[in-house]
Backbone as JSON Lines, residues from 0, in Angstrom:
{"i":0,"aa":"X","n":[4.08,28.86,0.92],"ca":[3.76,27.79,0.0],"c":[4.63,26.58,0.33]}
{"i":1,"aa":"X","n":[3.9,25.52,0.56],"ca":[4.87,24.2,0.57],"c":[4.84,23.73,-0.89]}
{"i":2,"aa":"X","n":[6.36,23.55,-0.96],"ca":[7.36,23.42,-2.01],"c":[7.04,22.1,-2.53]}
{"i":3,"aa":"X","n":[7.09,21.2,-3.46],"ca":[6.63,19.93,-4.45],"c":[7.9,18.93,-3.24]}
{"i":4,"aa":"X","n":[7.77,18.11,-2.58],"ca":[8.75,16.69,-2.46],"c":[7.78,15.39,-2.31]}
{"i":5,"aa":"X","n":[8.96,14.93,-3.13],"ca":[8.94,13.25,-3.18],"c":[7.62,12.54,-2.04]}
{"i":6,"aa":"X","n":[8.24,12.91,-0.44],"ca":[7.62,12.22,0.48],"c":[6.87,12.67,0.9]}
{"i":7,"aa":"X","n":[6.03,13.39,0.38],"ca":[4.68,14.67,0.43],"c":[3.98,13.74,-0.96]}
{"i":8,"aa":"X","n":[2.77,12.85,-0.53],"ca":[2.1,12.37,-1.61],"c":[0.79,11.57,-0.92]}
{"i":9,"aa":"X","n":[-0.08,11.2,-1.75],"ca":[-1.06,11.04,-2.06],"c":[-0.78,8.85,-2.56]}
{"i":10,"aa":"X","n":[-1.34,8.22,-1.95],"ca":[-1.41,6.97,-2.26],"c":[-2.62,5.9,-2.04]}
{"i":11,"aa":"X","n":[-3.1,4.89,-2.32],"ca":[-3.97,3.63,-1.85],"c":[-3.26,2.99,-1.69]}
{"i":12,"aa":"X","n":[-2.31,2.29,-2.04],"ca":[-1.71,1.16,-1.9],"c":[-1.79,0.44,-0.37]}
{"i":13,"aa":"X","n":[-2.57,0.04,0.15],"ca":[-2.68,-1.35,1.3],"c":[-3.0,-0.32,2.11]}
{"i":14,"aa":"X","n":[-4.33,0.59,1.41],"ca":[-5.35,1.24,2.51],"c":[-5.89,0.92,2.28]}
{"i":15,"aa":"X","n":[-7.37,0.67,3.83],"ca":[-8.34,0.02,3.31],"c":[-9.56,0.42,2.35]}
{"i":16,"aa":"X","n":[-10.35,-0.3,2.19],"ca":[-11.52,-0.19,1.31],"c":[-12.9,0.68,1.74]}
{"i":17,"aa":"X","n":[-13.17,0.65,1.12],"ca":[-14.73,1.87,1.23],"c":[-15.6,0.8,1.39]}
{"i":18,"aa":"X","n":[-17.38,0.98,1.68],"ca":[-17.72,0.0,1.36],"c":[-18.17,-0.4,0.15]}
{"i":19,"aa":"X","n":[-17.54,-0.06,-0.57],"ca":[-18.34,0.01,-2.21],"c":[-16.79,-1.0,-2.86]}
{"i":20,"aa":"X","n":[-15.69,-1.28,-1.74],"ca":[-14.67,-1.84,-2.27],"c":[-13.3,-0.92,-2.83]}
{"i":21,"aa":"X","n":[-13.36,0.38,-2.77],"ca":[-12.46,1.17,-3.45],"c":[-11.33,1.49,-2.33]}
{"i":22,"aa":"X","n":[-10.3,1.55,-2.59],"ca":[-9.07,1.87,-1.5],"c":[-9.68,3.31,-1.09]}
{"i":23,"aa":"X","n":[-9.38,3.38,-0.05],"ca":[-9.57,5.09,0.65],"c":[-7.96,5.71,0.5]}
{"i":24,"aa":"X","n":[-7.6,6.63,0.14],"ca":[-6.52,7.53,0.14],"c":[-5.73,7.7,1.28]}
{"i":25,"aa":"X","n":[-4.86,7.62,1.05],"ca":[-4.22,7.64,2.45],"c":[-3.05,9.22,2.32]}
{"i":26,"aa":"X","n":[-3.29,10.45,3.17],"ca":[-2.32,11.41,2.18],"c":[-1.3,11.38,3.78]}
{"i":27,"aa":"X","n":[0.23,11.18,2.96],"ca":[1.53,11.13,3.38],"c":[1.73,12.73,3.52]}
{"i":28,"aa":"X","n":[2.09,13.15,4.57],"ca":[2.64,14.82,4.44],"c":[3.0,15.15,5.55]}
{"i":29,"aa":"X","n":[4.28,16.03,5.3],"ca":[4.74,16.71,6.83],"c":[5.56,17.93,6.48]}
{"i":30,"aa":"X","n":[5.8,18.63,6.69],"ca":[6.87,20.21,6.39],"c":[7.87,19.99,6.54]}
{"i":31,"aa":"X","n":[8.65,20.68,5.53],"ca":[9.89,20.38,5.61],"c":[10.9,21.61,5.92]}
{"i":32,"aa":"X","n":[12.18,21.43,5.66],"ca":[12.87,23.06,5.93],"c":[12.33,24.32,5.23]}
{"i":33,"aa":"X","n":[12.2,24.3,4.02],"ca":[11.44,25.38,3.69],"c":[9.63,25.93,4.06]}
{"i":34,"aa":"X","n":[9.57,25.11,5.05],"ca":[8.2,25.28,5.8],"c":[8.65,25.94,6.97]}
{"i":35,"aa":"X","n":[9.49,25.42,7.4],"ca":[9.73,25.7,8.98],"c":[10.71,27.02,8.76]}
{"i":36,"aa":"X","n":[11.61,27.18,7.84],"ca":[11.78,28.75,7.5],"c":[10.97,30.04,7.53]}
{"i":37,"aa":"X","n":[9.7,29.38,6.58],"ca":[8.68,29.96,6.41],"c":[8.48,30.93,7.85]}
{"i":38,"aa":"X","n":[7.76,29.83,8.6],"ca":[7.39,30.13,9.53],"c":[8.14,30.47,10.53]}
{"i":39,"aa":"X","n":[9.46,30.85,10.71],"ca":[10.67,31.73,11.22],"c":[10.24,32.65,11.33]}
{"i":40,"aa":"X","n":[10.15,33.14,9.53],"ca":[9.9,34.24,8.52],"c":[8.75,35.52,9.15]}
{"i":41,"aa":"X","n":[7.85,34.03,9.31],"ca":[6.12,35.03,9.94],"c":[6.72,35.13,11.34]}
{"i":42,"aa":"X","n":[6.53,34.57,11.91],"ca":[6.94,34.74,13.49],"c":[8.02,36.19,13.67]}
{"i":43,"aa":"X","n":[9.2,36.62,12.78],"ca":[9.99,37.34,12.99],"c":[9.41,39.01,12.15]}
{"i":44,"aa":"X","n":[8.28,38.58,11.21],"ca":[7.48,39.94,10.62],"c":[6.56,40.37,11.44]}
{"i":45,"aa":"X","n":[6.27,39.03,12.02],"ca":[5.0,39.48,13.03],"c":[5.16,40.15,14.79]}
{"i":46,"aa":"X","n":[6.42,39.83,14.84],"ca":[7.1,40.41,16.43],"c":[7.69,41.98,15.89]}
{"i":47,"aa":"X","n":[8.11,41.9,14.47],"ca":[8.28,43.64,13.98],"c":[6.75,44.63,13.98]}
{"i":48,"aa":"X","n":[5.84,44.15,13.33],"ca":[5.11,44.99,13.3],"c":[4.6,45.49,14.57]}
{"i":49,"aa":"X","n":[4.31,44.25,15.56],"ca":[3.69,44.22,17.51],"c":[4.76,45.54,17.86]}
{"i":50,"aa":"X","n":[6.17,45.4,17.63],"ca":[6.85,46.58,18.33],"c":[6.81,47.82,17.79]}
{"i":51,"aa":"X","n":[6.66,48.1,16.64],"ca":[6.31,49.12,15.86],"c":[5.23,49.97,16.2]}
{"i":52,"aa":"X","n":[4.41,48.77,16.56],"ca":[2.93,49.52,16.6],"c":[2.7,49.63,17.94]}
{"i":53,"aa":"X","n":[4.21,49.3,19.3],"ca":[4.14,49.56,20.51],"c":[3.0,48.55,21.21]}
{"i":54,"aa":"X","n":[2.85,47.53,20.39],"ca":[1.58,46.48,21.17],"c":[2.62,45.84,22.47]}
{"i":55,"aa":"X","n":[1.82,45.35,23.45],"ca":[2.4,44.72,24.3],"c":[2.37,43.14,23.67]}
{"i":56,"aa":"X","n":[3.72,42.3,23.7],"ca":[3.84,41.01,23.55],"c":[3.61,40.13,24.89]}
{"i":57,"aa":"X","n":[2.47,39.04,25.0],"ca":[2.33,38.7,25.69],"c":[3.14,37.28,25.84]}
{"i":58,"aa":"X","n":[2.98,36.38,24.73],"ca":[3.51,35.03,24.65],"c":[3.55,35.22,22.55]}
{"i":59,"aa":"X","n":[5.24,34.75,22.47],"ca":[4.76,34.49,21.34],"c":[5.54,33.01,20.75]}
{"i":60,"aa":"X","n":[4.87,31.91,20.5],"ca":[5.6,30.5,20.69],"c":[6.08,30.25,19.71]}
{"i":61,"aa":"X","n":[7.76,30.56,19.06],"ca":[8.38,30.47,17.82],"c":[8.14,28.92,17.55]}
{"i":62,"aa":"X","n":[7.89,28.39,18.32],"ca":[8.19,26.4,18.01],"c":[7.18,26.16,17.71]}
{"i":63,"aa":"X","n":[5.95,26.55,18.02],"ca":[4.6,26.44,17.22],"c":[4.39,26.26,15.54]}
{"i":64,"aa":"X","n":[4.07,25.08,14.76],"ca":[3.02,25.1,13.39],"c":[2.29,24.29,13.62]}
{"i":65,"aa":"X","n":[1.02,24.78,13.28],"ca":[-0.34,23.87,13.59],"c":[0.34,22.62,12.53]}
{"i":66,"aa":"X","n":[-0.78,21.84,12.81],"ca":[-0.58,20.23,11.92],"c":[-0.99,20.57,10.5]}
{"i":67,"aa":"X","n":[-0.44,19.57,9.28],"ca":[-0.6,19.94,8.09],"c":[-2.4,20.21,7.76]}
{"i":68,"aa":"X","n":[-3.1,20.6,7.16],"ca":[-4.32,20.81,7.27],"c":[-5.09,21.36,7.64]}
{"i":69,"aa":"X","n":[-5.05,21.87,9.35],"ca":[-5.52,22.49,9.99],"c":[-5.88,24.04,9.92]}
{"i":70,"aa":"X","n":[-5.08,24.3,9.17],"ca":[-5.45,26.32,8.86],"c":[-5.32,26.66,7.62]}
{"i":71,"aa":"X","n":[-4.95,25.85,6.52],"ca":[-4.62,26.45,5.19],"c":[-5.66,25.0,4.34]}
{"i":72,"aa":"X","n":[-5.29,26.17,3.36],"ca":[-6.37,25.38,2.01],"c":[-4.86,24.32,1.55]}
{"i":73,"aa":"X","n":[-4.59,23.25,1.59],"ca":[-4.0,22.69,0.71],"c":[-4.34,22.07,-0.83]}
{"i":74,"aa":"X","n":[-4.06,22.14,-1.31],"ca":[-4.07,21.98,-2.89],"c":[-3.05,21.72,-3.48]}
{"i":75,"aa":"X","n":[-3.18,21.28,-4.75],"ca":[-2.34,20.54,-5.87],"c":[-1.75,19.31,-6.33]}
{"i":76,"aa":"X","n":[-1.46,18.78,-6.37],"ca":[-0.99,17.13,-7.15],"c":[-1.85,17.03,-8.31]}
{"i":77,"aa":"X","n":[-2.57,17.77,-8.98],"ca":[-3.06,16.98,-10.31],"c":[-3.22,18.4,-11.3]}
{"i":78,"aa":"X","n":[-2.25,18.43,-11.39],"ca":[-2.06,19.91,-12.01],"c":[-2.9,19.95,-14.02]}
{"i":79,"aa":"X","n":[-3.2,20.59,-14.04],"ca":[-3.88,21.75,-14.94],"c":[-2.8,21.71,-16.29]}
{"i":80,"aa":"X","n":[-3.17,21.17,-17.51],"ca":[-2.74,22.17,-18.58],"c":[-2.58,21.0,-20.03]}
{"i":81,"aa":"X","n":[-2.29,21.75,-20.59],"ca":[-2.89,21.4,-22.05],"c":[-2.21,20.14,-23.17]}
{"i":82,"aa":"X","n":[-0.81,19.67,-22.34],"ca":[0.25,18.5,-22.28],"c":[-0.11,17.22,-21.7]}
{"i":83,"aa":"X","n":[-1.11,15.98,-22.06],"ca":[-1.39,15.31,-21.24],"c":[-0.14,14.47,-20.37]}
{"i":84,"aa":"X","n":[1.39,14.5,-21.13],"ca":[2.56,14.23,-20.32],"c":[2.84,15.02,-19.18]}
{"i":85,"aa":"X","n":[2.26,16.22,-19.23],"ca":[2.85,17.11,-17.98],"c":[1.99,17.37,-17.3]}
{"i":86,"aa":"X","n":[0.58,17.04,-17.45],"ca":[-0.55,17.63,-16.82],"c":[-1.8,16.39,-16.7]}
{"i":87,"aa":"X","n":[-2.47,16.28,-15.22],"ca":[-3.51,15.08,-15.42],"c":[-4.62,15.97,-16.14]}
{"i":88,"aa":"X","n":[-5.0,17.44,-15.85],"ca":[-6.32,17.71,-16.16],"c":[-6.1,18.7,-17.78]}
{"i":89,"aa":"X","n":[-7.54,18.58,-18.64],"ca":[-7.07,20.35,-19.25],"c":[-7.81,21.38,-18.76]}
{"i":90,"aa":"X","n":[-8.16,22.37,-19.93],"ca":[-8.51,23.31,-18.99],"c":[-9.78,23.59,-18.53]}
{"i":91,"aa":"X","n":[-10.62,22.7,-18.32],"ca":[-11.66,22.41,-17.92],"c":[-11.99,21.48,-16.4]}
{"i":92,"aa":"X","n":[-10.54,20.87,-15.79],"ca":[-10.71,20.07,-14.72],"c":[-10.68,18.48,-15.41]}
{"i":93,"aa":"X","n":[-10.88,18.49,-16.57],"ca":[-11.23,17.2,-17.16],"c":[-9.93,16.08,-17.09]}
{"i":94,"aa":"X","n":[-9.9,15.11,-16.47],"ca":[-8.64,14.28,-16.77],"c":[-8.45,13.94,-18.35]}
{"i":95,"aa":"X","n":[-6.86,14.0,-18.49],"ca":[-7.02,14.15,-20.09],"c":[-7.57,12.43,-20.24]}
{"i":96,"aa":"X","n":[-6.48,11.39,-19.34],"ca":[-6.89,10.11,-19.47],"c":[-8.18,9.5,-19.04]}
{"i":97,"aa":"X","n":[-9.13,9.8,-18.49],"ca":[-10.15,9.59,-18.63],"c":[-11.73,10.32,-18.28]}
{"i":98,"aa":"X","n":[-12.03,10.33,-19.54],"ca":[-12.98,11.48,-19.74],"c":[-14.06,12.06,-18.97]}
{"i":99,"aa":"X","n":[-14.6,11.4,-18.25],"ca":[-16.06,11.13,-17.57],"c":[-15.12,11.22,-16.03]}
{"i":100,"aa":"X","n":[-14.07,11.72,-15.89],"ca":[-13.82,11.97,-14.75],"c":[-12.96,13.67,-14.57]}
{"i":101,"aa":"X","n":[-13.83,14.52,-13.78],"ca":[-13.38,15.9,-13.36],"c":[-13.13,16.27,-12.08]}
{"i":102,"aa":"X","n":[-12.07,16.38,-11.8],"ca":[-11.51,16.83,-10.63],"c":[-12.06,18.25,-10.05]}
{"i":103,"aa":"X","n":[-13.29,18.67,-9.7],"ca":[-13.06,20.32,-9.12],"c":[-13.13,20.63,-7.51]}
{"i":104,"aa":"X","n":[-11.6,20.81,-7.66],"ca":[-10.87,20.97,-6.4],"c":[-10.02,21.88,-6.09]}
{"i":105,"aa":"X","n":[-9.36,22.01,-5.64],"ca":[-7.88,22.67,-5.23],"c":[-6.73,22.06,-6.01]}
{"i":106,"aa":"X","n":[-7.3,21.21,-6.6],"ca":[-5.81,19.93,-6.93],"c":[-5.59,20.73,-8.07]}
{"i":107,"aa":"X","n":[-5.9,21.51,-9.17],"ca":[-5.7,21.78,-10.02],"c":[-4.56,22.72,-10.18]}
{"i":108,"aa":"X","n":[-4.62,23.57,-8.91],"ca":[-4.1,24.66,-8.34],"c":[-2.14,23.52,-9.06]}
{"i":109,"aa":"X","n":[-1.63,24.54,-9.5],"ca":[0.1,23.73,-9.4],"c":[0.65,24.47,-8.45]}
{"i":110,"aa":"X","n":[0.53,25.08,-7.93],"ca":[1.17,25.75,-6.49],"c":[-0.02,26.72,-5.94]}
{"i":111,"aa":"X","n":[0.63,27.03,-4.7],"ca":[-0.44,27.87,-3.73],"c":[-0.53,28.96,-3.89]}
{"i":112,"aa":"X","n":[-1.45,29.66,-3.53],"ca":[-1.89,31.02,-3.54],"c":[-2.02,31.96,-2.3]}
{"i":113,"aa":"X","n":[-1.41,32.88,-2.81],"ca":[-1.64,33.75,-1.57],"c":[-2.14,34.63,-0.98]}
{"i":114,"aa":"X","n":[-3.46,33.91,-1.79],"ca":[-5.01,34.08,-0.86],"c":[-5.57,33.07,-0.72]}
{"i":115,"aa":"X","n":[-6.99,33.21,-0.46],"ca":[-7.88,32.28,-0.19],"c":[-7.96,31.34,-1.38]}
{"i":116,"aa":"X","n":[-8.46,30.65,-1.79],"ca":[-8.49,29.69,-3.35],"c":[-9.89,29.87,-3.05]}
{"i":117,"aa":"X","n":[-11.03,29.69,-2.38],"ca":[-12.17,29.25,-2.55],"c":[-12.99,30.02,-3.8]}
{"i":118,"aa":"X","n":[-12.66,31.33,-3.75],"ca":[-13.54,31.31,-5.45],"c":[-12.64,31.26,-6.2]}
{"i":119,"aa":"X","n":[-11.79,31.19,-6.36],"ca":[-11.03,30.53,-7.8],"c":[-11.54,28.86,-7.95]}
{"i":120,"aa":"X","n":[-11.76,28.16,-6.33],"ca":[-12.2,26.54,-6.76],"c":[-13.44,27.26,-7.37]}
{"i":121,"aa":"X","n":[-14.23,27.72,-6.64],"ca":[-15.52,27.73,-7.64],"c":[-15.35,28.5,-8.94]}
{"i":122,"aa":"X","n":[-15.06,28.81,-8.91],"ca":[-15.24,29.61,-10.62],"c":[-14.13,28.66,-11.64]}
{"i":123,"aa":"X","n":[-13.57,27.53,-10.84],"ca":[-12.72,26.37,-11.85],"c":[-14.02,25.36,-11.82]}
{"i":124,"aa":"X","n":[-15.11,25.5,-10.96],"ca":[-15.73,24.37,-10.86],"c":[-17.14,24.58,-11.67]}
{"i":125,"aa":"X","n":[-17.84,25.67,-11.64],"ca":[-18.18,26.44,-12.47],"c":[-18.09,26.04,-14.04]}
{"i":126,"aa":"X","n":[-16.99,26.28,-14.19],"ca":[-16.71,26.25,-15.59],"c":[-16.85,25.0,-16.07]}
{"i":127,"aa":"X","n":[-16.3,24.0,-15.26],"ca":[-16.14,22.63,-15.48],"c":[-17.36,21.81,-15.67]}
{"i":128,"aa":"X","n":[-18.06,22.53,-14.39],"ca":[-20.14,21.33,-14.68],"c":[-20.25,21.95,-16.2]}
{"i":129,"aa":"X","n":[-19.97,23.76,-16.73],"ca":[-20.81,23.51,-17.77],"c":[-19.98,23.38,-19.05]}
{"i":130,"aa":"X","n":[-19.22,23.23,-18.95],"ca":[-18.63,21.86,-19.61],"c":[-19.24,20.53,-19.67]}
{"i":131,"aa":"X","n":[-18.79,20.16,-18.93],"ca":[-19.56,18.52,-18.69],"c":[-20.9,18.59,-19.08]}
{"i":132,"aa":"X","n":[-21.95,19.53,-18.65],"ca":[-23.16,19.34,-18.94],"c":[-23.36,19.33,-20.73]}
{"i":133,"aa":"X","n":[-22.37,20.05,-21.09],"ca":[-22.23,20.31,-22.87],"c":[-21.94,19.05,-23.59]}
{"i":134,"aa":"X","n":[-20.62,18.52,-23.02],"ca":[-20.11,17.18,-23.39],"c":[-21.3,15.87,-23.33]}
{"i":135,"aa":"X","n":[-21.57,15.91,-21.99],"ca":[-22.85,14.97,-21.84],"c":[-24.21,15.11,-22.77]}
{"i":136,"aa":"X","n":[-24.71,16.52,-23.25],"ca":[-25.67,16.59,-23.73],"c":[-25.21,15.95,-25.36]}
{"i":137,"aa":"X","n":[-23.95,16.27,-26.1],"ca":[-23.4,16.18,-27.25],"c":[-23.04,14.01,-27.4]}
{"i":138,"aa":"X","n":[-23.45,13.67,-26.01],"ca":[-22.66,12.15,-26.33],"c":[-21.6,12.13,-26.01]}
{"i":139,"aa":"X","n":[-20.35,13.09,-25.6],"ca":[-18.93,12.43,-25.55],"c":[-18.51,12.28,-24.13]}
{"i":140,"aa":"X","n":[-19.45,11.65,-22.89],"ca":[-19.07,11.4,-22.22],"c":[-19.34,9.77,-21.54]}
């Protein structure tokens, strides 16, 4: 799991525009020591089990981590919960600050999982259309 820092974020500020005029996102991210521990970690479980199990090691490249993105589900920055001070969404995906907008993503996630997320996104996302479809049919969106 990569750990919450500062210079790990999510911004627009003097990215450019869509053509509809909206800033495009620009996401800041790179691993830090407790990433690159991490991955010590695997590299040194994963050369135990190869000898254990008498496999032949052919190449194994400790200096190797793919680029941020590339193999894992990343998720979180807009965390989940029922405090609109501590939390953008409730428990529906719904931003508490503005209504008619639902996040169903990974972002909800406040830290990683160690599995796959994809049906937990869907079954957060799930829940959330029929929601929305309720809210919308009632007027409060």
């Amino acid at each position: 799991e990569v750990l919450p820092r500062p210079d790990n974020y999510v911004t627009v500020e003097g990215t450019p525009l869509d053509q509809y005029g909206v800033p495009l996102p620009k996401i800041v991210y790179s691993f830090g020591e407790n990433e690159r521990k991490m991955v010590a970690d695997i590299y040194d479980t994963l050369e135990m089990i190869l000898r254990e199990a008498k496999a032949e090691i052919y190449h194994l490249d400790r200096s190797r981590m793919d680029p941020p993105g590339s193999s894992i589900h990343e998720h979180g920055t807009c965390r989940m919960g029922s405090d609109p001070r501590r939390a953008a969404l409730n428990q529906f995906c719904q931003m508490h600050d503005v209504k008619n907008l639902f996040v169903v993503d990974g972002s909800a996630f406040t830290t990683a999982t160690e599995k796959n997320p994809t049906l937990t996104i869907l079954a957060l996302s799930w829940r959330a259309t029929d929601y929305l479809a309720d809210e919308a049919k009632k007027g409060n969106l």
